[in-house]
N, CA, C and O atoms as CSV, one atom per row, in Angstrom:
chain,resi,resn,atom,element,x,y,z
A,1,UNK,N,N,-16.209,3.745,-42.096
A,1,UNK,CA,C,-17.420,3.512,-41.344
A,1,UNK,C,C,-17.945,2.122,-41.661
A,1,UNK,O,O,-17.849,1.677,-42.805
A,2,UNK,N,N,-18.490,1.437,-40.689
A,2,UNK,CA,C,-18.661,0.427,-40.778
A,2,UNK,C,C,-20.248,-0.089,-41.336
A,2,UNK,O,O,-20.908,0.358,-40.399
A,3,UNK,N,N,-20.852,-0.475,-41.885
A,3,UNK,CA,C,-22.180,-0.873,-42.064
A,3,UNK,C,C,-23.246,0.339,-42.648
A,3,UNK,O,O,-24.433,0.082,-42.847
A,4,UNK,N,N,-22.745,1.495,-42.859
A,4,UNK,CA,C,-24.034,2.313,-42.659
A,4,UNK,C,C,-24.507,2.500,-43.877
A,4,UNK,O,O,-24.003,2.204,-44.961
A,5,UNK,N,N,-25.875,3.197,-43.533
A,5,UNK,CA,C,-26.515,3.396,-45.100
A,5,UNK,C,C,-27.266,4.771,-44.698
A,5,UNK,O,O,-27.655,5.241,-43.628
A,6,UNK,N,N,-27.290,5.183,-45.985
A,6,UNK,CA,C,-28.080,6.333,-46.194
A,6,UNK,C,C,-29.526,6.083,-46.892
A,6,UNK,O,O,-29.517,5.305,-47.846
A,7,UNK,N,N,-30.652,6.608,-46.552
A,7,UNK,CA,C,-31.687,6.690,-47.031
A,7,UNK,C,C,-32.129,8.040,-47.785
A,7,UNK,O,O,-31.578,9.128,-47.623
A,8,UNK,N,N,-33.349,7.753,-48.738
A,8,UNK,CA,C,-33.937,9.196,-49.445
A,8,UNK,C,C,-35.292,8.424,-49.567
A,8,UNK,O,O,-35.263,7.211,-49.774
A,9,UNK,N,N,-36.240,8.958,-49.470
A,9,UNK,CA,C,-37.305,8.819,-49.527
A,9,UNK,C,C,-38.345,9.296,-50.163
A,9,UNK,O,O,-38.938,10.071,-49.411
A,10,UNK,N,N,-39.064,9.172,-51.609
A,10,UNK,CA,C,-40.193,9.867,-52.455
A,10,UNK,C,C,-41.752,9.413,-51.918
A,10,UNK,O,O,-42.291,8.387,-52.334
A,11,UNK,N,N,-42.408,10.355,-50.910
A,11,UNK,CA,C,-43.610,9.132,-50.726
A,11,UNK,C,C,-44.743,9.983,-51.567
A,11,UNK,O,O,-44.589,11.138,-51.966
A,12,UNK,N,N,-45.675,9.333,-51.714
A,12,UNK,CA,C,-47.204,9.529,-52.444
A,12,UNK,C,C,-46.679,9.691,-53.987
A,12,UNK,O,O,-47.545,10.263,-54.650
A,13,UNK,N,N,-45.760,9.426,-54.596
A,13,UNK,CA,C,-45.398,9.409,-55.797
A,13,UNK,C,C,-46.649,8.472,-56.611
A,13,UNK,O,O,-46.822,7.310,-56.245
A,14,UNK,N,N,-47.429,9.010,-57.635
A,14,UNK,CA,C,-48.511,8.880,-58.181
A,14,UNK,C,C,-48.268,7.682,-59.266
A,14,UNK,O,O,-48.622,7.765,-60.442
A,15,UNK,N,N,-47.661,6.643,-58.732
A,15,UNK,CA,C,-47.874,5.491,-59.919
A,15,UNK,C,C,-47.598,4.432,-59.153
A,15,UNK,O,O,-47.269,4.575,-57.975
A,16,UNK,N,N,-47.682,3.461,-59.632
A,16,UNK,CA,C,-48.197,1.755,-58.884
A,16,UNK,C,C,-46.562,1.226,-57.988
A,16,UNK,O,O,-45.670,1.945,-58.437
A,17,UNK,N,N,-46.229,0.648,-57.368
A,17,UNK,CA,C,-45.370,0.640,-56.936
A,17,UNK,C,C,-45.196,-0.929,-57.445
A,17,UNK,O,O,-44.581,-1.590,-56.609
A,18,UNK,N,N,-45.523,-1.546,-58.412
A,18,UNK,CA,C,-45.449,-2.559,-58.710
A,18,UNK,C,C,-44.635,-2.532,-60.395
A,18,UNK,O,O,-44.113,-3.436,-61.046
A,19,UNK,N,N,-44.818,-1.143,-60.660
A,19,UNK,CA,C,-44.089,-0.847,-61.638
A,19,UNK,C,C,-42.756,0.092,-61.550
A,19,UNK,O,O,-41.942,0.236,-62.463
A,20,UNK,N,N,-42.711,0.596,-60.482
A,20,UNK,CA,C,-41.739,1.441,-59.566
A,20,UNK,C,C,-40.275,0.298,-59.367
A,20,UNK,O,O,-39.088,0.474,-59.641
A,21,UNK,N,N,-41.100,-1.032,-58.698
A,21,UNK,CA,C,-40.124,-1.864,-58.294
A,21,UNK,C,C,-39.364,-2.595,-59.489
A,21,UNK,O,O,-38.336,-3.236,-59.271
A,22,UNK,N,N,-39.951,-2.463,-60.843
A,22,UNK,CA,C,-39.224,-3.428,-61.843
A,22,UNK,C,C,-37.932,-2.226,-62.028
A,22,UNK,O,O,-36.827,-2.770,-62.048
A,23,UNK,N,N,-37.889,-0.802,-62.156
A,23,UNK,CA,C,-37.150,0.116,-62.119
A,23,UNK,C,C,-36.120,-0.204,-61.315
A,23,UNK,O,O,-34.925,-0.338,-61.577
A,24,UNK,N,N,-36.679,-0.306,-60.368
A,24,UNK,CA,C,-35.620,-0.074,-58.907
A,24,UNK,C,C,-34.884,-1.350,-59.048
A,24,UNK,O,O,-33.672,-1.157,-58.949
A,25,UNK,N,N,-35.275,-2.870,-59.290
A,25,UNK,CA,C,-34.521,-4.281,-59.342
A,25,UNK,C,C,-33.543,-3.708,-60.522
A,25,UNK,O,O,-32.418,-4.166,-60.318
A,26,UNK,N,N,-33.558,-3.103,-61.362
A,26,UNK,CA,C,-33.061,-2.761,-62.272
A,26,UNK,C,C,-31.547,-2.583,-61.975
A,26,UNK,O,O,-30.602,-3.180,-62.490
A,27,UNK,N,N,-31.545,-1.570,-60.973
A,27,UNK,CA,C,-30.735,-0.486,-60.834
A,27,UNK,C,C,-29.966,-1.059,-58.974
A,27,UNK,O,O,-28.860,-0.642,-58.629
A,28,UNK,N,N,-30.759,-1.953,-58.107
A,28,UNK,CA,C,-30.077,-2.494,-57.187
A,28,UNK,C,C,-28.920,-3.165,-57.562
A,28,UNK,O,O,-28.789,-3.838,-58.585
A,29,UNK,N,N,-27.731,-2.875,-56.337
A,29,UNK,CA,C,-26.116,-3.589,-56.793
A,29,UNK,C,C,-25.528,-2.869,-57.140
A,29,UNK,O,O,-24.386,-2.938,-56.688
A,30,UNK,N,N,-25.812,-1.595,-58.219
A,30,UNK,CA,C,-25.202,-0.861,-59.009
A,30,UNK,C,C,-24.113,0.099,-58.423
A,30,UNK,O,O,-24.066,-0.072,-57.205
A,31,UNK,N,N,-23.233,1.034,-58.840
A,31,UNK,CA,C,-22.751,2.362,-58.072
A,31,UNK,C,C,-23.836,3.221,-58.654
A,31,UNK,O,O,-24.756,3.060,-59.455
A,32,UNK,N,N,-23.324,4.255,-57.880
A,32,UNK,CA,C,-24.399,5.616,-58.141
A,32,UNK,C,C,-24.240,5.736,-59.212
A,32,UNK,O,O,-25.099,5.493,-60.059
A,33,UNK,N,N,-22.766,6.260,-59.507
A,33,UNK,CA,C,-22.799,7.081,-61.340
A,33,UNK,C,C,-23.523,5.868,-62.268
A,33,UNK,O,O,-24.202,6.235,-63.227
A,34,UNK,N,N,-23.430,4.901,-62.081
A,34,UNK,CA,C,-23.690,3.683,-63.046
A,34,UNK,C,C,-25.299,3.921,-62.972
A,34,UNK,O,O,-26.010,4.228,-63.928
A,35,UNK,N,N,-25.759,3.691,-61.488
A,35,UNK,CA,C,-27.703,3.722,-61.779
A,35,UNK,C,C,-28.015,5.354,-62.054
A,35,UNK,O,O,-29.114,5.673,-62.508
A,36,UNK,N,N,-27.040,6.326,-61.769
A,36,UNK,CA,C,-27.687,7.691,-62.338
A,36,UNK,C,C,-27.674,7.752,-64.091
A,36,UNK,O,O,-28.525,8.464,-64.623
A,37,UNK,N,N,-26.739,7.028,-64.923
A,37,UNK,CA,C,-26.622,6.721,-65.925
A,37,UNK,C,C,-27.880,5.887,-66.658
A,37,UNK,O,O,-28.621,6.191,-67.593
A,38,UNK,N,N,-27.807,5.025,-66.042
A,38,UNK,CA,C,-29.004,3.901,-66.238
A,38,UNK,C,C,-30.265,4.452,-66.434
A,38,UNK,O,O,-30.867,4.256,-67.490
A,39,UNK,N,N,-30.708,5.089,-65.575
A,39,UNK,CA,C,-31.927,5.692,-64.727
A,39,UNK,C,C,-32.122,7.010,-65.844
A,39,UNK,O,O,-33.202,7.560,-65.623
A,40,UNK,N,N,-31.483,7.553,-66.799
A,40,UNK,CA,C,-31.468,8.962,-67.477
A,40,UNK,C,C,-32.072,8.490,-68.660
A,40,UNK,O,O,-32.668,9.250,-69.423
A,41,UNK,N,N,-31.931,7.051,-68.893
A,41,UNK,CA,C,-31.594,6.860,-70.597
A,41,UNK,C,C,-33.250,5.528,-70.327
A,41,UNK,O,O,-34.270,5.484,-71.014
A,42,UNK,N,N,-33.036,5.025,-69.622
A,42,UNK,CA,C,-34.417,4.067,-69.748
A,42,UNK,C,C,-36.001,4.909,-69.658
A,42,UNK,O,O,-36.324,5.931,-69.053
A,43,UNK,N,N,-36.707,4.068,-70.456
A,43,UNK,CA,C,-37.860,4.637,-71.038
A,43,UNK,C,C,-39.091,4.371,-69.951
A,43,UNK,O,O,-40.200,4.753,-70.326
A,44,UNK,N,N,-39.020,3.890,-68.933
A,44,UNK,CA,C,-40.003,4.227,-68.109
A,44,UNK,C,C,-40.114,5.204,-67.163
A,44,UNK,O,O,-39.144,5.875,-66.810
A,45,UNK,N,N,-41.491,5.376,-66.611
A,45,UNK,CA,C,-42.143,6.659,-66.238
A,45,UNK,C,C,-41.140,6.733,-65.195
A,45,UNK,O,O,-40.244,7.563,-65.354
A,46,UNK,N,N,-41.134,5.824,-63.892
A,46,UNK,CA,C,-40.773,4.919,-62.951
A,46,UNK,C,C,-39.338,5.730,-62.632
A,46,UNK,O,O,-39.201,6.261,-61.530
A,47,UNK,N,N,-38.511,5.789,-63.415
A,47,UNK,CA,C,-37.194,6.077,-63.720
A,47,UNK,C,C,-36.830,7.447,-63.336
A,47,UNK,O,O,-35.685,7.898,-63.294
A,48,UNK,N,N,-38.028,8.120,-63.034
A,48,UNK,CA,C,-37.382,9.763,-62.955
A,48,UNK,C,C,-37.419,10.094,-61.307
A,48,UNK,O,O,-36.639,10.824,-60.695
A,49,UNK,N,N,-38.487,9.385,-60.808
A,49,UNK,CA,C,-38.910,9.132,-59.512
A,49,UNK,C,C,-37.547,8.694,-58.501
A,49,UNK,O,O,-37.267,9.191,-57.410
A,50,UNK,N,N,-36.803,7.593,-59.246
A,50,UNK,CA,C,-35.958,6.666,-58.625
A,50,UNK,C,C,-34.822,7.267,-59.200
A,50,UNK,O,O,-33.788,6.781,-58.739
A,51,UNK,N,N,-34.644,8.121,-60.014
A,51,UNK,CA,C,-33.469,8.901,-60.237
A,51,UNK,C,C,-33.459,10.047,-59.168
A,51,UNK,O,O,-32.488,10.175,-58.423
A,52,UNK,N,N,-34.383,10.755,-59.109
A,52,UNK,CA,C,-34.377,11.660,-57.790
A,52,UNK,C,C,-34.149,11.230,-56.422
A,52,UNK,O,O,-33.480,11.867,-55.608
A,53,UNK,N,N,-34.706,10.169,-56.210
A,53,UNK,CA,C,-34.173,9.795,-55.145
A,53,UNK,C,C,-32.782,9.094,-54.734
A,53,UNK,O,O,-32.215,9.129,-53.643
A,54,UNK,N,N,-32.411,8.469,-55.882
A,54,UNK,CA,C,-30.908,8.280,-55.803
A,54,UNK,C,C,-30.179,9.307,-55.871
A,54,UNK,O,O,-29.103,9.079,-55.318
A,55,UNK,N,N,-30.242,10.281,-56.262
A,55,UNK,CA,C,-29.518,11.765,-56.288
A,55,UNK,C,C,-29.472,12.080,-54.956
A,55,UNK,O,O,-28.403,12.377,-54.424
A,56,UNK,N,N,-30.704,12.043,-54.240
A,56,UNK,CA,C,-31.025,12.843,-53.190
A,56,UNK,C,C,-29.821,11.574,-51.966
A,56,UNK,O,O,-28.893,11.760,-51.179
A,57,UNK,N,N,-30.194,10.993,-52.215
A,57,UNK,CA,C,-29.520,9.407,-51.009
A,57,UNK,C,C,-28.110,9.953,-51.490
A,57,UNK,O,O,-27.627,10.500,-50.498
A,58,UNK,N,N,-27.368,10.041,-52.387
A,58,UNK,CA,C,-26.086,10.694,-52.625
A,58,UNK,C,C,-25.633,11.674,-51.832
A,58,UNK,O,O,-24.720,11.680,-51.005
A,59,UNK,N,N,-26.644,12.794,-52.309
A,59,UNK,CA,C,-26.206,14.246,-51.627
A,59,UNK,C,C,-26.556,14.029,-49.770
A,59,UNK,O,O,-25.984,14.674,-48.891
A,60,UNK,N,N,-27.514,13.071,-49.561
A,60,UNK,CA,C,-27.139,12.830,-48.144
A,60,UNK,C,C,-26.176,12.370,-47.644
A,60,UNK,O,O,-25.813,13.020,-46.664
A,61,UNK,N,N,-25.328,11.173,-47.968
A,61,UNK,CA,C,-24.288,10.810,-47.820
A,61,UNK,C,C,-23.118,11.641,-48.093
A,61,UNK,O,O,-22.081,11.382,-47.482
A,62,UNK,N,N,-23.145,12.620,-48.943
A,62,UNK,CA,C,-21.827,13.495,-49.371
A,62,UNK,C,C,-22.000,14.696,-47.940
A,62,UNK,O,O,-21.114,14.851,-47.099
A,63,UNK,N,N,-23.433,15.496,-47.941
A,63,UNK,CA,C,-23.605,16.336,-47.043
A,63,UNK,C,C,-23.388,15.798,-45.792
A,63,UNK,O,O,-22.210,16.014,-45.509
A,64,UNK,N,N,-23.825,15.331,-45.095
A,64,UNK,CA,C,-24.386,14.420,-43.851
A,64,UNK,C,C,-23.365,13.532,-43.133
A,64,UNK,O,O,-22.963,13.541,-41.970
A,65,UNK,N,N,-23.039,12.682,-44.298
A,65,UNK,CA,C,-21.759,11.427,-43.642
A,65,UNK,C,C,-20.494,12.451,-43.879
A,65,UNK,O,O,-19.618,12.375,-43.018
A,66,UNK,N,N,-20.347,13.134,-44.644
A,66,UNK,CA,C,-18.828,13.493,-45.890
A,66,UNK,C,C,-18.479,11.969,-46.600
A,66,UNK,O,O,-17.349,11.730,-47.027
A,67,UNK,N,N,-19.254,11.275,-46.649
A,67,UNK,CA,C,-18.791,9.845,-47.638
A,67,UNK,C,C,-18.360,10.667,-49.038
A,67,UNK,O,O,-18.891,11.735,-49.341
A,68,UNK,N,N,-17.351,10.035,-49.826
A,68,UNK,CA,C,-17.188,9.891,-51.226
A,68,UNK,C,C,-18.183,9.625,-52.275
A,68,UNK,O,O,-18.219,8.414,-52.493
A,69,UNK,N,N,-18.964,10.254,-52.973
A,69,UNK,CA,C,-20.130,9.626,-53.602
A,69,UNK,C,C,-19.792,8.763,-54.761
A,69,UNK,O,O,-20.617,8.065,-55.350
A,70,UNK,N,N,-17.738,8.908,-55.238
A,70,UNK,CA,C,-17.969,7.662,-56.069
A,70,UNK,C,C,-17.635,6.181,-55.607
A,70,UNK,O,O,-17.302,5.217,-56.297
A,71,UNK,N,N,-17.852,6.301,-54.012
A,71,UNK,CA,C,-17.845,4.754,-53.557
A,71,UNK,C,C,-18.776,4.349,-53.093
A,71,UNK,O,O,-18.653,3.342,-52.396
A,72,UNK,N,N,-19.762,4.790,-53.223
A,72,UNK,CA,C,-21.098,4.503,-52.851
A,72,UNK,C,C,-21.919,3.334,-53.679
A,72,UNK,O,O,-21.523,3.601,-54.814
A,73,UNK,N,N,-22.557,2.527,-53.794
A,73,UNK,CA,C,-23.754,1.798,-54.606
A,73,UNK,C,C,-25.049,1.971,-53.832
A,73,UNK,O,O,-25.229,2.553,-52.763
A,74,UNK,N,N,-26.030,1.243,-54.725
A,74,UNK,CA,C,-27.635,1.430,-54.148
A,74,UNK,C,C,-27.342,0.161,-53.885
A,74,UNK,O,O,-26.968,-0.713,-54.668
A,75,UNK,N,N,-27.534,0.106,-52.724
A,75,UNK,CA,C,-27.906,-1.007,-51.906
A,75,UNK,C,C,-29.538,-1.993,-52.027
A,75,UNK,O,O,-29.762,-3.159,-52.352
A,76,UNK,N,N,-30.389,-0.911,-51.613
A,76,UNK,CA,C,-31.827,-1.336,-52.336
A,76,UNK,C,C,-32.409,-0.612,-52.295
A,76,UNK,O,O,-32.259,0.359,-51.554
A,77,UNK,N,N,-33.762,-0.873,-53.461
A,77,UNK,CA,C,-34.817,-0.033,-54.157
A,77,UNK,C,C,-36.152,-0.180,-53.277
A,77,UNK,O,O,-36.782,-1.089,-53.818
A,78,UNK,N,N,-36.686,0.169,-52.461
A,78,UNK,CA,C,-38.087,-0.534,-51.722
A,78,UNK,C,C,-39.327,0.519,-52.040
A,78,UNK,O,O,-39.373,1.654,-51.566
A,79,UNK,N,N,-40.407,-0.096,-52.995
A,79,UNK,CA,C,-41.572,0.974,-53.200
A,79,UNK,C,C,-42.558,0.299,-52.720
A,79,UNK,O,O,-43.099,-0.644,-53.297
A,80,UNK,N,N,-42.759,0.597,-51.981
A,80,UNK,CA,C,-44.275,0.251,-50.431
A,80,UNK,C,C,-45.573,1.251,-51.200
A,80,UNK,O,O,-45.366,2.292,-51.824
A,81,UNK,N,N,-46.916,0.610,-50.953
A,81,UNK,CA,C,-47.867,0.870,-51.646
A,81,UNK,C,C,-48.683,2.067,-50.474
A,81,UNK,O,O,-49.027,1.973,-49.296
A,82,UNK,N,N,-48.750,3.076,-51.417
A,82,UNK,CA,C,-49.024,4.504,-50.370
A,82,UNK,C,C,-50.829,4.584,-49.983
A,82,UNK,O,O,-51.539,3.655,-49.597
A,83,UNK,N,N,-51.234,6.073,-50.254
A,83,UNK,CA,C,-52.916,5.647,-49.957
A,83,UNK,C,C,-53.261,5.578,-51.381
A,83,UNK,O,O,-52.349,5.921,-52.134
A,84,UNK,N,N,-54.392,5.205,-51.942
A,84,UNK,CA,C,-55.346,4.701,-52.679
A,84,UNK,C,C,-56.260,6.026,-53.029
A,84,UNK,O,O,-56.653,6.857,-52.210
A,85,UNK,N,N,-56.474,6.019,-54.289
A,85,UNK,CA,C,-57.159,7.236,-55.003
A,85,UNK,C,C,-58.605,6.496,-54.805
A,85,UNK,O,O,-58.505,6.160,-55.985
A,86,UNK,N,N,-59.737,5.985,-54.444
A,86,UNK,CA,C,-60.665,5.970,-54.598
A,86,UNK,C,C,-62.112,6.368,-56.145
A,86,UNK,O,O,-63.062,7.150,-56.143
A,87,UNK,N,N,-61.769,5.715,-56.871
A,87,UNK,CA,C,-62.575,6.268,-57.519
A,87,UNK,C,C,-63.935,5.329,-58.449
A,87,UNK,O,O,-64.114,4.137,-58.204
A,88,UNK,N,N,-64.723,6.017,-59.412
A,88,UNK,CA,C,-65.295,4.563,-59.771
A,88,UNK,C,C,-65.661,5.289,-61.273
A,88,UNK,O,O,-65.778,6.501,-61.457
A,89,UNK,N,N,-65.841,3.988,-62.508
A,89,UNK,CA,C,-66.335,4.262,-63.318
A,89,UNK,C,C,-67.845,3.753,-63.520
A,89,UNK,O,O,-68.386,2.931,-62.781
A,90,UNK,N,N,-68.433,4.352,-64.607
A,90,UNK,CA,C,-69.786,3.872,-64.983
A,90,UNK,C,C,-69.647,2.643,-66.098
A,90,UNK,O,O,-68.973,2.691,-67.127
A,91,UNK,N,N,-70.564,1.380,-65.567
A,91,UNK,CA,C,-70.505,0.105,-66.254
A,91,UNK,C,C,-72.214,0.013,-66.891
A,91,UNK,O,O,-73.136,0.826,-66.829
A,92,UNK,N,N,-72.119,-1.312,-67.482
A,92,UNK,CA,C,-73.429,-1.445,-68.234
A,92,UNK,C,C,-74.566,-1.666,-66.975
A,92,UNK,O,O,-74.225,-2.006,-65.843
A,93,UNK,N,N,-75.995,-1.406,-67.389
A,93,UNK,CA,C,-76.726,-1.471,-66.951
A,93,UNK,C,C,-77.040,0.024,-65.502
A,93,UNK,O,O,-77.951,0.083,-64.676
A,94,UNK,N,N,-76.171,0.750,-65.672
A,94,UNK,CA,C,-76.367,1.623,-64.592
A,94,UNK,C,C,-75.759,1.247,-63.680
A,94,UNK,O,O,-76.328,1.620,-62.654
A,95,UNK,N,N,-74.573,0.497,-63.402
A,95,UNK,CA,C,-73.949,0.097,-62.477
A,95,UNK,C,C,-72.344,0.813,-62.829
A,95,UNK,O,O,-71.864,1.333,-63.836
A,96,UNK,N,N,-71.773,0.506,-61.293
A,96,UNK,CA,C,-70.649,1.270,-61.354
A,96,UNK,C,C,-69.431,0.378,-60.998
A,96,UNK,O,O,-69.902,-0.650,-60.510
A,97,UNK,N,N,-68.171,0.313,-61.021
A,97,UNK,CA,C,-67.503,-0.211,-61.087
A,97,UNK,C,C,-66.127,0.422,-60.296
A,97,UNK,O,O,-65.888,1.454,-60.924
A,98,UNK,N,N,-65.356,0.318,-59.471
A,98,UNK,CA,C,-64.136,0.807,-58.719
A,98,UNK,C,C,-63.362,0.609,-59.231
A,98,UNK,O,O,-63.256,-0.448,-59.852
A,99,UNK,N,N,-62.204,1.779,-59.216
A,99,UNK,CA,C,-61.254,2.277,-59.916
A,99,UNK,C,C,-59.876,2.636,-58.427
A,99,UNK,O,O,-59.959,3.423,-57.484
A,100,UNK,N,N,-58.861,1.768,-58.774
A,100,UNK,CA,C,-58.081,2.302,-57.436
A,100,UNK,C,C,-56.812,2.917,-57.562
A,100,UNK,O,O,-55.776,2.260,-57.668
A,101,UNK,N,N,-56.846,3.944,-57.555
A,101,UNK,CA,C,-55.329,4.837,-58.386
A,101,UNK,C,C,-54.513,5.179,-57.412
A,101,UNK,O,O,-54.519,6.215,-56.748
A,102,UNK,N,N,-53.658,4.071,-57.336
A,102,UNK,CA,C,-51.862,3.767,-56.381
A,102,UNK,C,C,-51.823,4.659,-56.787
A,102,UNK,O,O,-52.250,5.283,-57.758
A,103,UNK,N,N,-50.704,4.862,-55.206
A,103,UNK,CA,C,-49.868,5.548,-55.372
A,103,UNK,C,C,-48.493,4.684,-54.569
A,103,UNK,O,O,-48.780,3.551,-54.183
A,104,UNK,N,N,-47.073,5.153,-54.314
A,104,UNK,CA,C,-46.010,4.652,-53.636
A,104,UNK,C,C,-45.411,5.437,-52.959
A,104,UNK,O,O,-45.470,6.661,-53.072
A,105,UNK,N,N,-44.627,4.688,-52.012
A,105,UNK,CA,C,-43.494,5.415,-51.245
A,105,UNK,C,C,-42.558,4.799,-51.657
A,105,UNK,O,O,-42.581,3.581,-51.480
A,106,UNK,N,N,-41.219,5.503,-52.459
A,106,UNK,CA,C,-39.838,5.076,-52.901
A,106,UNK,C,C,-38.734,5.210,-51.534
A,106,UNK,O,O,-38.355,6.221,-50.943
A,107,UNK,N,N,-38.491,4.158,-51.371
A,107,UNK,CA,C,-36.679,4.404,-50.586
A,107,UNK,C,C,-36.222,4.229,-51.342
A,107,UNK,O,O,-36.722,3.643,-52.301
A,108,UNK,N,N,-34.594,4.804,-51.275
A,108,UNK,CA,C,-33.730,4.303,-52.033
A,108,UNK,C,C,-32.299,4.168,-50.787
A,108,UNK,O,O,-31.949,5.096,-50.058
A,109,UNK,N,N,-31.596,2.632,-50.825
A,109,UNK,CA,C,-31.209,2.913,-49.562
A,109,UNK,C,C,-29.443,2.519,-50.492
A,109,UNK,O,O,-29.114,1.734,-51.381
A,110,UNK,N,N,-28.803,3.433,-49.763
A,110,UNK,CA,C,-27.297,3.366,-50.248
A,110,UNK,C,C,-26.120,3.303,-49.500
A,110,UNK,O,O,-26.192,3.942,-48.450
A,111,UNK,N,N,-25.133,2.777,-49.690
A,111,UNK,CA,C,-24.036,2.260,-48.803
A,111,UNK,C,C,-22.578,2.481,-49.301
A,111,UNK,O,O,-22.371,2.390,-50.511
A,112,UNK,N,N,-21.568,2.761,-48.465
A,112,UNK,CA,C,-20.642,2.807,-49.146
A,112,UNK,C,C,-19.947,1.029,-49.492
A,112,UNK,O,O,-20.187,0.055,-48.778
A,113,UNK,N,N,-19.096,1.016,-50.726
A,113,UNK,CA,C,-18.570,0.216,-50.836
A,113,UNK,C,C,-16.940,-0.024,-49.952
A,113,UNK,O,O,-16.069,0.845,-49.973
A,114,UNK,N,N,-16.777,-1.429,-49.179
A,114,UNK,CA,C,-15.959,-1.552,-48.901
A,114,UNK,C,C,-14.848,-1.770,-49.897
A,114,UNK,O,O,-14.996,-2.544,-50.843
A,115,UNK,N,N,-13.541,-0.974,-49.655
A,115,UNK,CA,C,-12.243,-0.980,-50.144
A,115,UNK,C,C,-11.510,-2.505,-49.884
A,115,UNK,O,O,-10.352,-2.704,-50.252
C-alpha cells in the first residue's frame, strides 16, 4: 500500500499538551515495538497516554488494514490543546487570581515502513 497511515486518537486527556509533546518528539521516527518499549520504561506522566494510543494506532492497522505491525513506525505525535478547566485561586488582598487546567487531544499517526 502506498502512502497510508493509520490514526488513534486520546482527546480531553487531562494534562498540558505542551508536556504531552516532549513525550511524543521522543518517540517520533521510531518502530512500534521500539516506542512501545521506550514509552513503558520513561518516567513521565505523558508516556502512558501516548503508549495507549500507539497500541491502539497498531491494533488499527493490524485489524483494519491487515498491515504487519512489525513494519510499522510512528510517523507523528500531534497533542492539540483541548477545552480549558476554568478555575481561580484566592490572592492577597481579597483578590482572585485564574487558574487554567489543560487539557489535550493526542494523535498518534503511523505508517508502514517501505521495504
Amino acid at each position: 500500500m502506498a502512502d497510508i497511515e493509520i490514526r488513534a486518537t486520546a482527546k480531553n486527556v487531562r494534562m498540558t499538551p505542551r508536556k504531552v509533546r516532549l513525550v511524543g518528539a521522543a518517540v517520533k521516527g521510531k518502530r512500534v515495538a521500539e516506542a512501545l518499549a521506550l514509552l513503558r520504561f520513561m518516567p513521565h506522566r505523558a508516556s502512558t497516554v501516548v503508549l495507549k494510543a500507539v497500541r491502539s494506532a497498531a491494533a488499527n492497522a493490524e485489524n483494519n488494514f491487515d498491515l504487519d505491525p512489525n513494519d510499522l513506525y510512528v510517523a507523528n505525535v500531534i497533542a492539540d490543546e483541548g477545552t480549558s478547566l476554568r478555575r481561580f485561586r484566592a490572592k492577597a488582598r481579597g483578590r482572585v487570581g485564574p487558574l487554567k487546567k489543560r487539557s489535550s487531544h493526542v494523535t498518534v499517526i503511523v505508517k508502514e515502513r517501505e521495504a
